[in-house]
C-alpha positions in Angstrom: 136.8 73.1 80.0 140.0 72.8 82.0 142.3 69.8 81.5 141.3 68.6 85.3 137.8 68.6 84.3 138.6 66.8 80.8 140.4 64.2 82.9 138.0 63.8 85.7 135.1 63.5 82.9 136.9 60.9 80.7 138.3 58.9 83.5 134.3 58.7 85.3 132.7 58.2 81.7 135.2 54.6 81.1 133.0 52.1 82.8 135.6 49.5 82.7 137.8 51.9 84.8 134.6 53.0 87.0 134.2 49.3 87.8 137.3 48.4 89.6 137.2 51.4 91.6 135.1 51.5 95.4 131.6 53.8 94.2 133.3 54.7 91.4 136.0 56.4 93.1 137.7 59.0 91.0 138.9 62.2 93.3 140.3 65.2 92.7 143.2 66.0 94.9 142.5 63.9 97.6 139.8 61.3 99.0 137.3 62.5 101.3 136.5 59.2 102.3 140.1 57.6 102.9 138.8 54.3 104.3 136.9 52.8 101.3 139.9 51.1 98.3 140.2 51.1 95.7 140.1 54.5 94.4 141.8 56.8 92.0 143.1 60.4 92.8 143.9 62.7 90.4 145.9 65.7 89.9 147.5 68.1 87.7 151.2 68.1 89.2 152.9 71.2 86.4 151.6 73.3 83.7 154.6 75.2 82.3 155.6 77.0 78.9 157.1 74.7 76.5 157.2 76.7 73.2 157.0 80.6 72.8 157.6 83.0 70.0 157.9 86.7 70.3 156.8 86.7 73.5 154.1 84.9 73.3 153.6 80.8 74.7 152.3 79.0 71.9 152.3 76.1 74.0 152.8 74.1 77.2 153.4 70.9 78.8 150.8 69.7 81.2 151.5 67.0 83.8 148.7 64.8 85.8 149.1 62.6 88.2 147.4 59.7 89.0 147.1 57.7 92.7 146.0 54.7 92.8 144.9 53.3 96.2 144.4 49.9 97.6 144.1 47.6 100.1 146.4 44.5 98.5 148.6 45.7 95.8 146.4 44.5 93.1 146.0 47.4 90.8 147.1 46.1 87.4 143.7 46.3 85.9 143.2 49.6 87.5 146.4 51.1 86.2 145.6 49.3 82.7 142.2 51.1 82.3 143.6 54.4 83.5 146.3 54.2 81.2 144.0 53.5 78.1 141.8 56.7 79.2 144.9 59.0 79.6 146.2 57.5 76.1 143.1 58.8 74.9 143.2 62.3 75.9 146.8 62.6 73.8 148.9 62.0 77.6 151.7 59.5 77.9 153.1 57.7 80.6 156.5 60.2 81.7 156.9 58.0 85.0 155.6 55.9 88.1 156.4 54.7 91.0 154.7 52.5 93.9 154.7 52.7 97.5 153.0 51.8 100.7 151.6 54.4 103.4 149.9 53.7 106.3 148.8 49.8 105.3 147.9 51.2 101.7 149.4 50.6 98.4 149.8 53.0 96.2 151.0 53.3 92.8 151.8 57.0 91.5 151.5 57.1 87.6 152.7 60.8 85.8 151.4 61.5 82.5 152.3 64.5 80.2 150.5 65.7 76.7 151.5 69.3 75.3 148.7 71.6 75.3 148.2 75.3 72.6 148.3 78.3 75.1 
């Protein structure tokens, strides 16, 4: 399985997450139905070779990111349960940031795990 299925799959099976979210709302790449917070997008942002030897990647670094949209701001306990799922999978936090777009928050959370090749 790819590592955006792996994350799509773990992130829809945490209830607790699912719960917050508008109809469960966990996207990949973008929302089709933009009008409807909050929701979650996810994406995988970098795969690149970290480690090689003789020619050969023995492993690389992996990079998802995570939108989280909403109407008010209020996405602590969205970005909490995210977090834990992410944690789970063997990713760690690298960065965020937070910003508003078109009467939307959104907070933009990077996560990065190394991966075998």
């Amino acid at each position: 399985m790819s590592i955006a299925g792996k994350v799509y799959q773990a992130l829809a099976a945490y209830k607790p997450l699912t719960r917050l979210l508008h109809r469960n709302g966990i996207y990949h790449g973008r929302s089709p139905d933009a009008g409807s917070y909050p929701i979650l997008v996810y994406s995988i942002i970098s795969d690149v070779p970290a480690l090689s030897a003789d020619g050969v990647e023995m492993e690389r670094r992996v990079t998802v990111r995570l939108h989280i949209l909403t109407k008010d701001g209020a996405c602590e306990k969205i970005e909490d349960a995210a977090r834990r799922v992410m944690d789970s999978l063997g990713f760690r936090r690298y960065q965020s940031t937070e910003l508003v777009e078109k009467h939307v928050f959104v907070k933009i959370m990077d996560f990065r795990t190394g991966v075998e090749a």
